[in-house]
LUMTORDO-734706 format. One line per field, with one value per residue: x, y, z of N, C-alpha, C in turn; residue in one letter; residue number from 1. Coordinates in steps of 0.1 Angstrom, whole numbers, plus 5000, padded with zeros to 4 digits. Layout:
LUMTORDO-734706
nX: X|...
nY: Y|...
nZ: Z|...
caX: X|...
caY: Y|...
caZ: Z|...
cX: X|...
cY: Y|...
cZ: Z|...
r: A|...
k: NUM|...
***
This chain:
LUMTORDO-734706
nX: 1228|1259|1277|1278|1305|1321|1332|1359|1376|1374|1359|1332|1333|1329|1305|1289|1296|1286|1256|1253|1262|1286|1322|1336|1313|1318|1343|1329|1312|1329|1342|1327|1314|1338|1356|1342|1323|1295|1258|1235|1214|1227|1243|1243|1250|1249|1229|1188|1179|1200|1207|1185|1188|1213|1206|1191|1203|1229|1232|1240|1244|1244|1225|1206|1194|1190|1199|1222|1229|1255|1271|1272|1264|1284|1294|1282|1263|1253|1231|1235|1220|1240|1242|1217|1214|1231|1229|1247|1274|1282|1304|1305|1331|1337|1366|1383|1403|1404|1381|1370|1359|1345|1348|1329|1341|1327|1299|1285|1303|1331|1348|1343|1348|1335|1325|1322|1298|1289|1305|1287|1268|1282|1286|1275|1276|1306|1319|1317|1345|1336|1312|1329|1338|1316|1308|1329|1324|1296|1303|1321|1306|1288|1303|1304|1284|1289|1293|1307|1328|1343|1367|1352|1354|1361|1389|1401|1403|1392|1397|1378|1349|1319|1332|1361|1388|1410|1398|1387|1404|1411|1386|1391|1414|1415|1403|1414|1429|1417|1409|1433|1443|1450|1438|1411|1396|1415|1425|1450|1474|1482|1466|1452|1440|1438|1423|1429|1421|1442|1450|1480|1486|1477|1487|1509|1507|1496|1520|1535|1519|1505|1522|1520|1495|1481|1488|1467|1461|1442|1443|1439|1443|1469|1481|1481|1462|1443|1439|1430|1403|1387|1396|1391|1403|1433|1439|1448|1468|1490|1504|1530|1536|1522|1526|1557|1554|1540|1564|1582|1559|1564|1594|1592|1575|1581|1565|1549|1530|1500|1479|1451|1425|1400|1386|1378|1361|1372|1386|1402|1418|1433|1461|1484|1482|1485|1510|1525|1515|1530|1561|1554|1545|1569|1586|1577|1574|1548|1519|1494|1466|1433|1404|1375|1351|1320|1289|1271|1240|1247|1272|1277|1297|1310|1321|1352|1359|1366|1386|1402|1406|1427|1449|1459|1469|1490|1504|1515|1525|1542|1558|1572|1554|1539|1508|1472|1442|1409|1388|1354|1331|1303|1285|1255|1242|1244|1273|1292|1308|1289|1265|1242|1232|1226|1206|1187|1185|1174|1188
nY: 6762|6752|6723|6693|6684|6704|6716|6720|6695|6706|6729|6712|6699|6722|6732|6709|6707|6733|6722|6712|6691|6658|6664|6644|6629|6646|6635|6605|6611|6625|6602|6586|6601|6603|6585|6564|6572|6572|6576|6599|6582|6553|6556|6540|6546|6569|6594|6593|6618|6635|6628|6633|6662|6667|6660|6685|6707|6702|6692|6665|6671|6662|6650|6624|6625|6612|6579|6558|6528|6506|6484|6458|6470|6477|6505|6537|6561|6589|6614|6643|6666|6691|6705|6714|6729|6733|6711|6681|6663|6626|6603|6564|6541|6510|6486|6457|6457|6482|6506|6538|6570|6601|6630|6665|6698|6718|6735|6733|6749|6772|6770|6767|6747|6736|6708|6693|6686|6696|6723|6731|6743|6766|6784|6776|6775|6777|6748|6739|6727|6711|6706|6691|6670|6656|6640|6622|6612|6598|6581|6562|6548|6540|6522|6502|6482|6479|6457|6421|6414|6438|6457|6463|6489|6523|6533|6550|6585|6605|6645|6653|6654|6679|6710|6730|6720|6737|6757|6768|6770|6774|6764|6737|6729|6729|6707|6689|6686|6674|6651|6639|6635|6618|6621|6625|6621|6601|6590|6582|6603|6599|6586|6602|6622|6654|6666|6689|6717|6731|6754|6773|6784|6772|6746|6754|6759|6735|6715|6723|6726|6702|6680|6654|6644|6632|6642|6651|6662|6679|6678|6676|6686|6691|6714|6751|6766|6751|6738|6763|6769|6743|6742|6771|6783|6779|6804|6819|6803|6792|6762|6759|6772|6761|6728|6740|6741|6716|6706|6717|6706|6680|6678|6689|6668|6646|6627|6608|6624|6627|6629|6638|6632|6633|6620|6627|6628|6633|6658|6659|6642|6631|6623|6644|6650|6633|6630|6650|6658|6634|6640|6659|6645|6625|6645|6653|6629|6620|6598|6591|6593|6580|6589|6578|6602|6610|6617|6648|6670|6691|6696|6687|6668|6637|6609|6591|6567|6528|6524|6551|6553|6532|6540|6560|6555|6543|6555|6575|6554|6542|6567|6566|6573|6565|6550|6546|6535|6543|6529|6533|6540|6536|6546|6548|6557|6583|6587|6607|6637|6657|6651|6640|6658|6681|6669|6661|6685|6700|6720
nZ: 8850|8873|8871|8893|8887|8879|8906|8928|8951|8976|8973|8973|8994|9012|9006|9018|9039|9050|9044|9069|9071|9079|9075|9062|9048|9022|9008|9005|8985|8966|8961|8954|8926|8911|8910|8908|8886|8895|8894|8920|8925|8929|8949|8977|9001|9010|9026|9015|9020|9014|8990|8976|8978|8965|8940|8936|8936|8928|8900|8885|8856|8830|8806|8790|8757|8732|8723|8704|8686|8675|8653|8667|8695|8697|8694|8706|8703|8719|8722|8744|8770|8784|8817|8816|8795|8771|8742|8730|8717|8724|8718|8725|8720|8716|8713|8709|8723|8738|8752|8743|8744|8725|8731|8736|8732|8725|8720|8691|8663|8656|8634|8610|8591|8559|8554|8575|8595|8625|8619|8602|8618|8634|8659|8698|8721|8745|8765|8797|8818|8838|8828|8806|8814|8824|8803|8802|8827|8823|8801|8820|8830|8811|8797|8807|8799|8777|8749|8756|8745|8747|8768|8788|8803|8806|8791|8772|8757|8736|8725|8702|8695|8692|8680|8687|8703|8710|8711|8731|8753|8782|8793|8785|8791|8821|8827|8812|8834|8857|8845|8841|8869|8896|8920|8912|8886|8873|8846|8826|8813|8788|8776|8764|8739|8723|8692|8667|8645|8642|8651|8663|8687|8711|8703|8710|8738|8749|8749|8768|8790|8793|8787|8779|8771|8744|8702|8674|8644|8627|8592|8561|8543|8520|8508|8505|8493|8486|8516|8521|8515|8529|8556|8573|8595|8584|8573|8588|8604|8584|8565|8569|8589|8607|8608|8618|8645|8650|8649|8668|8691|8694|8694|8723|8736|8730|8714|8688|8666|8650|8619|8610|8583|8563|8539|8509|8479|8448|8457|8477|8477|8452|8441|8434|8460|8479|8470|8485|8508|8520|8524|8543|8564|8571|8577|8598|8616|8616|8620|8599|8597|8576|8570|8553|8543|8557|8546|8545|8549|8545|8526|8499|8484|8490|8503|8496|8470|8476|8460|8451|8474|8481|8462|8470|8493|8483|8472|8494|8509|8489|8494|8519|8544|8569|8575|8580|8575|8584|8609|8599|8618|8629|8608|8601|8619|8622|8632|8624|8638|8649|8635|8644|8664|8643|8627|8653|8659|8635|8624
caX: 1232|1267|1271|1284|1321|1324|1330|1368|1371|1375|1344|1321|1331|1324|1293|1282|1296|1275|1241|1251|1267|1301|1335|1335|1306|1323|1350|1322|1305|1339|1355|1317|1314|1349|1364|1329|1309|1280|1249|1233|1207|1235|1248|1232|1259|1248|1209|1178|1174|1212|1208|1178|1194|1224|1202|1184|1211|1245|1231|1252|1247|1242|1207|1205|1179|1185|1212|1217|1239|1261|1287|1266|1261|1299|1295|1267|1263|1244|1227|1234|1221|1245|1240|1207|1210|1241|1233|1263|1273|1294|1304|1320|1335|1344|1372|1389|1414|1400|1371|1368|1352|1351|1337|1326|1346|1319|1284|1284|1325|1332|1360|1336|1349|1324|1320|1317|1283|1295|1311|1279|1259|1282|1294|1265|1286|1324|1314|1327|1354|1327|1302|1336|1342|1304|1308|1335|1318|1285|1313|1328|1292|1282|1311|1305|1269|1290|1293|1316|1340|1356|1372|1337|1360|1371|1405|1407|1392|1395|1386|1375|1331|1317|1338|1376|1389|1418|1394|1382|1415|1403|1383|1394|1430|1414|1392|1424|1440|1411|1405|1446|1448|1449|1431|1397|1391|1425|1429|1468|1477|1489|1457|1440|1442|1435|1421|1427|1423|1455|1451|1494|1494|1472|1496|1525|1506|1500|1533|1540|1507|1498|1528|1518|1486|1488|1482|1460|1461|1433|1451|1425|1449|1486|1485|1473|1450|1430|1434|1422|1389|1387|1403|1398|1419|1446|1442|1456|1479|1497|1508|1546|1536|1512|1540|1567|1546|1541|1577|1582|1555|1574|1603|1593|1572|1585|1558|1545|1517|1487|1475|1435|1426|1386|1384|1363|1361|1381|1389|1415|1424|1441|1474|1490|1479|1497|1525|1526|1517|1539|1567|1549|1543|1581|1595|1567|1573|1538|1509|1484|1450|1423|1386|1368|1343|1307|1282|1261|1230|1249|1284|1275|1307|1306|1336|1362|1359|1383|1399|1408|1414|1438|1458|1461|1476|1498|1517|1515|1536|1556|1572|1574|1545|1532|1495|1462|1426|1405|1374|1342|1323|1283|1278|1241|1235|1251|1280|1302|1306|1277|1254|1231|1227|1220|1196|1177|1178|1168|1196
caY: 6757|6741|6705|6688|6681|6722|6718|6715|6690|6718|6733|6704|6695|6732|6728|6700|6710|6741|6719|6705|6671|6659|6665|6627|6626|6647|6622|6592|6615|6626|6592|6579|6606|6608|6573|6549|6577|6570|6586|6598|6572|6544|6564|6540|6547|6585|6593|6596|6629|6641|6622|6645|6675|6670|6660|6695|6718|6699|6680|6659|6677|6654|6641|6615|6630|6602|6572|6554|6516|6499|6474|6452|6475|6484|6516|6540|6577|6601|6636|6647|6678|6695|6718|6715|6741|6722|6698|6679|6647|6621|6589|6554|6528|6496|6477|6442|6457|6492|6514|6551|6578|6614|6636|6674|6705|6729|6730|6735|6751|6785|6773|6768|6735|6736|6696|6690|6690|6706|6735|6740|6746|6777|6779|6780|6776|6771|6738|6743|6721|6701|6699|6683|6656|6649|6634|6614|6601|6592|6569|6551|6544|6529|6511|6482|6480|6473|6440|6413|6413|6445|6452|6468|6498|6533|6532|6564|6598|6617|6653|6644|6659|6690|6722|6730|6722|6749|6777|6767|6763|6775|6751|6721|6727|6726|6695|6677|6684|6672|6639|6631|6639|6605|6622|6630|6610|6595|6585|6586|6615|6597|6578|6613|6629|6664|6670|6706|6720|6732|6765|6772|6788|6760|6738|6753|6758|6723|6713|6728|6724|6689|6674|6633|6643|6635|6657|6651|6678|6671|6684|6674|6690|6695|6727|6760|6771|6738|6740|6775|6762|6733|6744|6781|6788|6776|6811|6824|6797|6778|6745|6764|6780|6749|6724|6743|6740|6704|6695|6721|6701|6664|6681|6690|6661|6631|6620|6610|6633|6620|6636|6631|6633|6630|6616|6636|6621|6638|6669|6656|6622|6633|6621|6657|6657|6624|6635|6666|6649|6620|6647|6666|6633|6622|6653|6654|6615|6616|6589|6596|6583|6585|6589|6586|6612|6604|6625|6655|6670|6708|6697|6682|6658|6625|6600|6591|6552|6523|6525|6562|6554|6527|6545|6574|6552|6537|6572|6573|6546|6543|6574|6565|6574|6557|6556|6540|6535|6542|6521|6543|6530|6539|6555|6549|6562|6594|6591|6616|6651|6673|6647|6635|6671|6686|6656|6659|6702|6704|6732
caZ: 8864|8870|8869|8902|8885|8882|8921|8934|8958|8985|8969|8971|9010|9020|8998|9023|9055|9052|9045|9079|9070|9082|9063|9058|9036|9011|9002|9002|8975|8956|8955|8940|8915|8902|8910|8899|8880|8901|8896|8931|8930|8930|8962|8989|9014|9012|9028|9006|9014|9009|8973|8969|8977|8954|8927|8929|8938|8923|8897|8875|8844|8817|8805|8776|8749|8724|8717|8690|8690|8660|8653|8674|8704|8703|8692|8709|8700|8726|8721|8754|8771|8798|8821|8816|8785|8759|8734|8721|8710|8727|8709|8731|8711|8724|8707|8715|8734|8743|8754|8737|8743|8721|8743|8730|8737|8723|8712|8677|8661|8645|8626|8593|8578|8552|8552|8591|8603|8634|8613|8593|8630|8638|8676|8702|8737|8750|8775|8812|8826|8843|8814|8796|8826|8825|8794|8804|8836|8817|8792|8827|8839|8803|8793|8815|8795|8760|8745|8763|8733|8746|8778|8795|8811|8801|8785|8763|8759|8725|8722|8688|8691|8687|8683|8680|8714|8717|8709|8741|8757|8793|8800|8784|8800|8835|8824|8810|8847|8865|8841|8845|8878|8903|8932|8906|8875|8872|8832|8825|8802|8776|8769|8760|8725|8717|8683|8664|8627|8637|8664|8669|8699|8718|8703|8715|8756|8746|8747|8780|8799|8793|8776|8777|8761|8725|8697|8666|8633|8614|8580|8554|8527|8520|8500|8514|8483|8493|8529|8525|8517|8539|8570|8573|8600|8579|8565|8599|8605|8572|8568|8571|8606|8614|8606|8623|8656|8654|8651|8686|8702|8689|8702|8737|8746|8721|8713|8680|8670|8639|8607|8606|8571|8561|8524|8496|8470|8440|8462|8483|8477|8445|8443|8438|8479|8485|8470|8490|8521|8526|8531|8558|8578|8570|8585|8614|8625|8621|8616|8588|8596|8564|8573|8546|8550|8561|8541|8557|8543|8540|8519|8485|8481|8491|8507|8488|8466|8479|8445|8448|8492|8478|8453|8476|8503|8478|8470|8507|8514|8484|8497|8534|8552|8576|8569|8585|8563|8601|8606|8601|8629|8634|8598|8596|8630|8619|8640|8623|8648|8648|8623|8649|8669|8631|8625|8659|8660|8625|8621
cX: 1245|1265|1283|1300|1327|1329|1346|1365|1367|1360|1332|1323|1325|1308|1281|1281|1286|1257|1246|1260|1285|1310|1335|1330|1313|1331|1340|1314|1312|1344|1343|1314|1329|1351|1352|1324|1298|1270|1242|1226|1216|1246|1245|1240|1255|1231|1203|1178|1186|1213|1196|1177|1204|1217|1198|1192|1230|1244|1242|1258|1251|1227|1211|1190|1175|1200|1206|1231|1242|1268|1280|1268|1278|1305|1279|1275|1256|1246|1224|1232|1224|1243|1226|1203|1221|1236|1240|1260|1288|1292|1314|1319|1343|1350|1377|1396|1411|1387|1378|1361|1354|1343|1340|1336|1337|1308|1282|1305|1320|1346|1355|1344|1341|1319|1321|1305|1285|1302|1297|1271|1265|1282|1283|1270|1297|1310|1324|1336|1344|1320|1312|1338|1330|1303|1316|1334|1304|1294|1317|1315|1290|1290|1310|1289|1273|1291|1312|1330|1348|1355|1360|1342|1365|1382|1414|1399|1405|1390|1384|1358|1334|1326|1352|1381|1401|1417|1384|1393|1414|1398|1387|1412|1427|1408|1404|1430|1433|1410|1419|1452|1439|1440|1414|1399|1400|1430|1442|1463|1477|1477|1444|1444|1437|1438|1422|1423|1438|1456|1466|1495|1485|1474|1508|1519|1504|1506|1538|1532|1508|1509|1532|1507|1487|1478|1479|1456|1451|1434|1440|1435|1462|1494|1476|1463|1438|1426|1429|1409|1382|1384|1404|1400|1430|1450|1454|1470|1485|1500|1521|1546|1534|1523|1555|1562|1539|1553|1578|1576|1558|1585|1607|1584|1577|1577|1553|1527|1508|1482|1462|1436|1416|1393|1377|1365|1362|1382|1402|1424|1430|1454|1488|1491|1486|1506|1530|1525|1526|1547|1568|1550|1558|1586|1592|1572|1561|1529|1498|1471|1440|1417|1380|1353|1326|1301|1271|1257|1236|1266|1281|1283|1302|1322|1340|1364|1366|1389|1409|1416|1428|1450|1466|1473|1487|1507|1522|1532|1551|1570|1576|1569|1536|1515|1485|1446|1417|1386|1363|1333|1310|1277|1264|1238|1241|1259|1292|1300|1297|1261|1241|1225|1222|1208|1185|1173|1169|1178|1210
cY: 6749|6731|6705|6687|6695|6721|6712|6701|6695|6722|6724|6697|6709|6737|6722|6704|6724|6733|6713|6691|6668|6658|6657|6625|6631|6638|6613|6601|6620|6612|6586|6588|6607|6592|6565|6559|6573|6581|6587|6588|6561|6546|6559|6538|6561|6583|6595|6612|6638|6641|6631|6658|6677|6667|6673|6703|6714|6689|6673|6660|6671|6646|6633|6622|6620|6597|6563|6539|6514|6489|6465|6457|6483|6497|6522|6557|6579|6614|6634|6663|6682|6706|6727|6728|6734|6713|6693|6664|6640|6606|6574|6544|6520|6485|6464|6447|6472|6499|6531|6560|6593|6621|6652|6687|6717|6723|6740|6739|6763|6782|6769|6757|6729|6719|6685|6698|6699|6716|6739|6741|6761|6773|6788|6785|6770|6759|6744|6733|6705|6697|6688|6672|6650|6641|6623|6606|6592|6579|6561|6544|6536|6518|6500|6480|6475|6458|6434|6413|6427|6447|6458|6483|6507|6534|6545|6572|6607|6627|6653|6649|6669|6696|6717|6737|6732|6764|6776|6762|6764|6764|6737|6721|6723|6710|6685|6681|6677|6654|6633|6634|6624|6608|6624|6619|6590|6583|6589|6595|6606|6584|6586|6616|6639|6665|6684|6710|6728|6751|6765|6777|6777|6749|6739|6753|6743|6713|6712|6724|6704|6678|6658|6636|6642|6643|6652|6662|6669|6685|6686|6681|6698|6709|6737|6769|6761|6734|6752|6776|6751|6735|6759|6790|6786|6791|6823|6815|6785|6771|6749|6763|6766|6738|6725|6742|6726|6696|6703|6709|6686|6666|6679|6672|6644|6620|6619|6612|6625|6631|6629|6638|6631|6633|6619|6632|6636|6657|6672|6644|6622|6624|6633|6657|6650|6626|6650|6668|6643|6628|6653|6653|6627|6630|6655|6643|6611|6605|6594|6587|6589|6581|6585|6590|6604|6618|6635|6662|6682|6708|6683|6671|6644|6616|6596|6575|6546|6524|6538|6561|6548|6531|6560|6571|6543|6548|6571|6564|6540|6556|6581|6570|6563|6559|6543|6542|6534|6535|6536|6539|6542|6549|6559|6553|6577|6601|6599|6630|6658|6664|6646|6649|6679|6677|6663|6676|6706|6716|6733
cZ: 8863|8871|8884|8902|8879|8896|8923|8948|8975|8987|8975|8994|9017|9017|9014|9036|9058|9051|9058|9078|9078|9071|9056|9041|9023|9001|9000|8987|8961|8952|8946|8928|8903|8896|8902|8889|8883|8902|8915|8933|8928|8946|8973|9001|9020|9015|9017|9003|9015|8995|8970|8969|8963|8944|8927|8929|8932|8913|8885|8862|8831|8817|8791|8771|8742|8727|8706|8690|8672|8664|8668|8690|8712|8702|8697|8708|8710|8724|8737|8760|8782|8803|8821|8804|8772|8755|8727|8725|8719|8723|8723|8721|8717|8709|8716|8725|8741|8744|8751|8742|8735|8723|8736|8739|8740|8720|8701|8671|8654|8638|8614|8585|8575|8554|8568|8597|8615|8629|8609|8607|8634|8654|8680|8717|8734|8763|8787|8813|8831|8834|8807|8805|8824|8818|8794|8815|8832|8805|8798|8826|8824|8798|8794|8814|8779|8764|8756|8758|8736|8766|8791|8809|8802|8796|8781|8760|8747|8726|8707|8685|8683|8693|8683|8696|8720|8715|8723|8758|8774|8800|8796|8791|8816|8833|8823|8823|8857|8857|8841|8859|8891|8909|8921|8898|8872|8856|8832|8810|8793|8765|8768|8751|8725|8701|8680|8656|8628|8648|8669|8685|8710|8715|8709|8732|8756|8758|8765|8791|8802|8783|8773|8770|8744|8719|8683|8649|8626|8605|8571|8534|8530|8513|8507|8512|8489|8506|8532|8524|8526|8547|8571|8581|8595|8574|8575|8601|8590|8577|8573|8586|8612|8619|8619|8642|8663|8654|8665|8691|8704|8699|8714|8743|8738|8718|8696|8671|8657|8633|8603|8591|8563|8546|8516|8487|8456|8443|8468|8482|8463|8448|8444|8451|8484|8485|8478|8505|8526|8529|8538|8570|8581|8583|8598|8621|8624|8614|8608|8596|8584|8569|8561|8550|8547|8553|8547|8542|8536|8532|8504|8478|8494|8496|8496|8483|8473|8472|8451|8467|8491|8473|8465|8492|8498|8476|8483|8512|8510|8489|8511|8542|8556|8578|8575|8578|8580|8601|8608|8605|8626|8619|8600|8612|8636|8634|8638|8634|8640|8639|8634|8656|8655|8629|8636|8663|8649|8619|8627
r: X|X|X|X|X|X|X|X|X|X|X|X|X|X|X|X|X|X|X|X|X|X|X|X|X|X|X|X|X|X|X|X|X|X|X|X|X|X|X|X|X|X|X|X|X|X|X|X|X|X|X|X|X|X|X|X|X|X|X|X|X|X|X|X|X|X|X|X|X|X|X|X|X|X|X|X|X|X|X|X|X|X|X|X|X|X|X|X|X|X|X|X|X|X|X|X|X|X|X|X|X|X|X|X|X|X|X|X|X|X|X|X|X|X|X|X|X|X|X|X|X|X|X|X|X|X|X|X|X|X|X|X|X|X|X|X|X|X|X|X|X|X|X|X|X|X|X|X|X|X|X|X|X|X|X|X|X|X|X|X|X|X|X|X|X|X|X|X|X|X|X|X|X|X|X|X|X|X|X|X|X|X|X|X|X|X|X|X|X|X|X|X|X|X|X|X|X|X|X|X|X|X|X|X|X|X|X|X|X|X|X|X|X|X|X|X|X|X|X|X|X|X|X|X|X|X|X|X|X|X|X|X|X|X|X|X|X|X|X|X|X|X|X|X|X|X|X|X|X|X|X|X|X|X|X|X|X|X|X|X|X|X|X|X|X|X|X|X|X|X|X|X|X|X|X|X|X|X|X|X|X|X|X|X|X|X|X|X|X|X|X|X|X|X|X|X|X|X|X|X|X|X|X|X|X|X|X|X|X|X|X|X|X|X|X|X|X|X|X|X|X|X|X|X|X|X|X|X|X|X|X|X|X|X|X|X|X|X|X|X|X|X|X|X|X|X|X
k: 1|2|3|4|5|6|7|8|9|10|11|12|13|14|15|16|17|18|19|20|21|22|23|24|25|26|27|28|29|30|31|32|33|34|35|36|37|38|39|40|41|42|43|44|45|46|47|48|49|50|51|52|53|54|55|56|57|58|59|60|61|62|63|64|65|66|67|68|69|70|71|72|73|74|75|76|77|78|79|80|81|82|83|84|85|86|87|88|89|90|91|92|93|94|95|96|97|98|99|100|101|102|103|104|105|106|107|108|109|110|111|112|113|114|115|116|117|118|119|120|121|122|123|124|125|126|127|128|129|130|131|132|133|134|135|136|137|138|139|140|141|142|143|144|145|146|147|148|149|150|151|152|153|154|155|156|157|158|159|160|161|162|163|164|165|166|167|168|169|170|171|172|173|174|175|176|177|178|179|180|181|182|183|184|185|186|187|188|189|190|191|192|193|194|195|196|197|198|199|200|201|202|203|204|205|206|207|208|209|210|211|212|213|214|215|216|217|218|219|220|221|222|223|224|225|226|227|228|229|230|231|232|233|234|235|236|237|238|239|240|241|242|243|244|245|246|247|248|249|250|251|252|253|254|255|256|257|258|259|260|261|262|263|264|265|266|267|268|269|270|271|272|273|274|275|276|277|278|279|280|281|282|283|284|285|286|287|288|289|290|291|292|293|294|295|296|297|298|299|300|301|302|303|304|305|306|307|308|309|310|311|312|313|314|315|316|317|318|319|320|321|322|323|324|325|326|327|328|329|330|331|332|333|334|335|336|337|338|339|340|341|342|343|344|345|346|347
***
């Protein structure tokens, strides 16, 4: 069944004005679903039994199955199921100065990086447009439930879950027009991220389409023998191609793009990789962030020591890369992509 935020705002008034209602109401029910993220029972401007229409026939398309809190309530995971058929994972993190969310593109990934839980699931659905907003209106509505210590409002929205969001480029292109678009959600572009493993040509529409959104490569390795195991779309697109596609999209939007980089311990964190790296990020402009990697039940390596994170960010810098060690928020409440939906499917 769609979800409510599937519905232009066109859609959702001719929706109403056919059950009978006036034009009006539509707006009083667009500006509470986009603008507050209000669930219908928070609706008490709208009748009882309008709110229990739209619950049965436009419902909001997100259910909470389980959550899970950290970092003293400032980090919360949910296994959410949309659409009344998708289970996927959406993470908010509330910092000092910002609220997060990394909201799911897919449910499960077919791009097979062996040591991402979400890779070892295998792709189950593309999400709709609206399934991808749901996630981002269930993040306004909790925000202002975190701790005091951050700012208790939406801020930023990574695609960063389950799945590899420009093998889904369809809908998450309409989704990014609808979540930076004033009259609907109204997040400014430039405080959304799209994550990839590196997909060129949904780097280069990108570029074009959406070009305040920033852009994210999670690299994982600087050579293409080792990102051919890792990352294997790399085998379609090399670091050469890949590369040549993130300076274009530097180019056109000027923006400076980020090199995710999950930490394995004596896989990639070599120093051969540092040294092999720091040149790619030089010529890119770009920012390194190191993960080190969270451990899942189906990849046999293990995150990467501080000694070996240290030394690795010491190559790093001695030869001018700009480089970030990234807090690994909610470990134990297996908040890496895909851990908690593997956990609570069993597969």
């Amino acid at each position: 069944m769609p979800t409510v935020y599937d519905l232009s705002f066109e859609q959702l008034t001719d929706r109403l004005v056919a059950w009978g209602e006036p034009a009006f109401r539509a707006k009083q029910v667009w500006t509470q679903l986009w603008k507050r993220a209000s669930t219908y029972e928070q609706m008490t401007d709208v009748s009882p039994a309008l709110r229990e229409r739209l619950t049965a026939e436009l419902p909001l398309g997100v259910e909470v199955l389980q959550e899970r809190t950290a970092d003293r309530g400032a980090t919360r995971k949910a296994l959410l199921r949309l659409g009344g058929e998708h289970v996927i994972e959406a993470v908010l993190m509330g910092y000092r100065d910002r609220v997060t969310v990394c909201v799911s593109s897919q449910s499960g990934c077919a791009m097979g990086c062996t040591f991402c839980a979400t890779g070892q699931m295998g792709l189950r659905n593309n999400l709709t447009a609206g399934e991808i907003v749901a996630q981002a209106a269930w993040a306004r509505r909790e925000a202002a439930r975190l701790p005091s210590t951050t700012p208790q409002r939406l801020t930023n929205l990574v695609f960063m879950g389950m799945g590899e969001p420009l093998a889904n480029e369809r809908h998450v292109s309409t989704a990014l027009g609808w979540l930076t678009d004033r009259a609907a959600f109204g997040m400014g572009a430039r405080h959304v991220t799209m994550s990839t493993v590196g997909l060129v040509p949904g780097i280069e529409h990108l570029a074009v389409t959406h070009p305040q959104v920033g852009l994210a490569v999670s690299l994982h390795a600087a050579s293409d023998d080792l990102r051919d195991q890792l990352v294997p779309p790399n085998r379609l697109y090399p670091i050469a191609r890949l590369t040549e596609a993130i300076a274009a999209w530097r180019a056109r939007t000027r923006r400076r793009p980020s090199i995710e980089w999950a930490m394995i311990d004596r896989v990639n964190d070599t120093t051969e990789q540092a040294e092999l790296l720091a040149p790619i990020a030089r010529r890119l402009g770009a920012h390194v962030n190191l993960i080190p990697l969270n451990p899942t039940p189906g990849y046999p390596a293990v995150g990467s020591s501080p000694a070996r994170i240290r030394r690795f960010v010491e190559v790093l810098e001695r030869r001018g890369a700009n480089v970030t060690v990234r807090d690994t928020r909610g470990r134990r409440i297996d908040a890496a992509c895909g851990q908690l939906a593997l956990s609570a499917t069993g597969s």
